[in-house]
N, C-alpha and C positions, 0 to 999 in steps of 0.2 A: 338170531333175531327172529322176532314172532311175525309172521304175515299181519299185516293191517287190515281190519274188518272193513266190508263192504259193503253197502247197501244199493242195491240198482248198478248203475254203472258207474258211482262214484267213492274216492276212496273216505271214509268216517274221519276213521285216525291220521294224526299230520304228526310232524316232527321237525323243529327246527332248533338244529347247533350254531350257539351264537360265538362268533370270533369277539365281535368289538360292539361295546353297547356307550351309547351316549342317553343318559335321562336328561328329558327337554325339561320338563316339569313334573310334579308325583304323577299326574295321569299318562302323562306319554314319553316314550322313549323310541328311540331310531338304533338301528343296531343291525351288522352286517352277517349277514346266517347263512348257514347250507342249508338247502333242505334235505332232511335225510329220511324221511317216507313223508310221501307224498301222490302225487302234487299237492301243494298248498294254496290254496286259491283266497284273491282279495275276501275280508268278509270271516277270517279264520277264527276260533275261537280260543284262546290256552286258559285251559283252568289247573296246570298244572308246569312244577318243575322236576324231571326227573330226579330222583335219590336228594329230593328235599321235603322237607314238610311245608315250606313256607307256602301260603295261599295267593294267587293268582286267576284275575278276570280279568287278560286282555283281548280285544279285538284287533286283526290284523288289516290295518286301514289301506296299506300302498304298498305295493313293492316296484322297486327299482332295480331293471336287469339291465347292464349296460347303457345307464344315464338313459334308460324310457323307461316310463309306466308301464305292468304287464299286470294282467287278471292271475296266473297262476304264474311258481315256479315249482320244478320240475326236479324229483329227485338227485341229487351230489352239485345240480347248481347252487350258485352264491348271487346273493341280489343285496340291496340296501331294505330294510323295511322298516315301515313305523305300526309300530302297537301304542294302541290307547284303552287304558281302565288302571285298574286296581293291581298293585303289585310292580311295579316298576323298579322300586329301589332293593330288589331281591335280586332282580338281571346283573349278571356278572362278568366282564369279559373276562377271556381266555388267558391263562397266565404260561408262559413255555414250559411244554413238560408236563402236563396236566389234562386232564380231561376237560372237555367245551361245555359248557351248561345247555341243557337241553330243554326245551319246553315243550310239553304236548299237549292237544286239543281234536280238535275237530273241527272240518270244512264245514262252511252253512252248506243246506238246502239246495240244490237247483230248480 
């Protein structure tokens, strides 16, 4: 696994393996993830799904870490979250036996 780029004291690259995905609507979906580099903070951006082509702009609106609202999670936790944009119906959950679909992006700004 490659180190996450860093800029100042925050991490750029984010990573989150999705278990179980529910699309609410084409623009938003809620789906239950680890994060796997990190932290991931409210505010995240995925313009991508690993080892696919398909295209994706979601922003990462809420996360839910044991039934509260929290600003980041924190690499190998699992939280509930909702993304909202473009790309929704590409989100795939996890089949047994198989590899977790991945998305990557990038933390906003502090």
């Amino acid at each position: 696994m490659t180190e996450p780029h860093t800029r100042g004291s925050h991490v750029v690259e984010v990573e989150l393996a999705i278990d179980q995905v529910t699309i609410v609507n084409p623009a938003e979906a809620t789906a239950t993830v680890r994060c796997m580099v990190g932290p991931v903070r409210r505010g995240a951006h995925f313009d991508h799904i690993r080892d696919s082509a398909d295209a994706i702009e979601l922003e990462l609106t809420q996360i839910l870490a044991y039934h509260r609202a929290v600003e980041e999670l924190d690499p190998v936790h699992t939280a509930l979250v909702t993304l909202r944009g473009t790309g929704t119906e590409h989100l795939t959950s996890a089949i047994p036996g198989s590899r977790w679909q991945a998305i990557k992006g990038t933390n906003p700004p502090r």
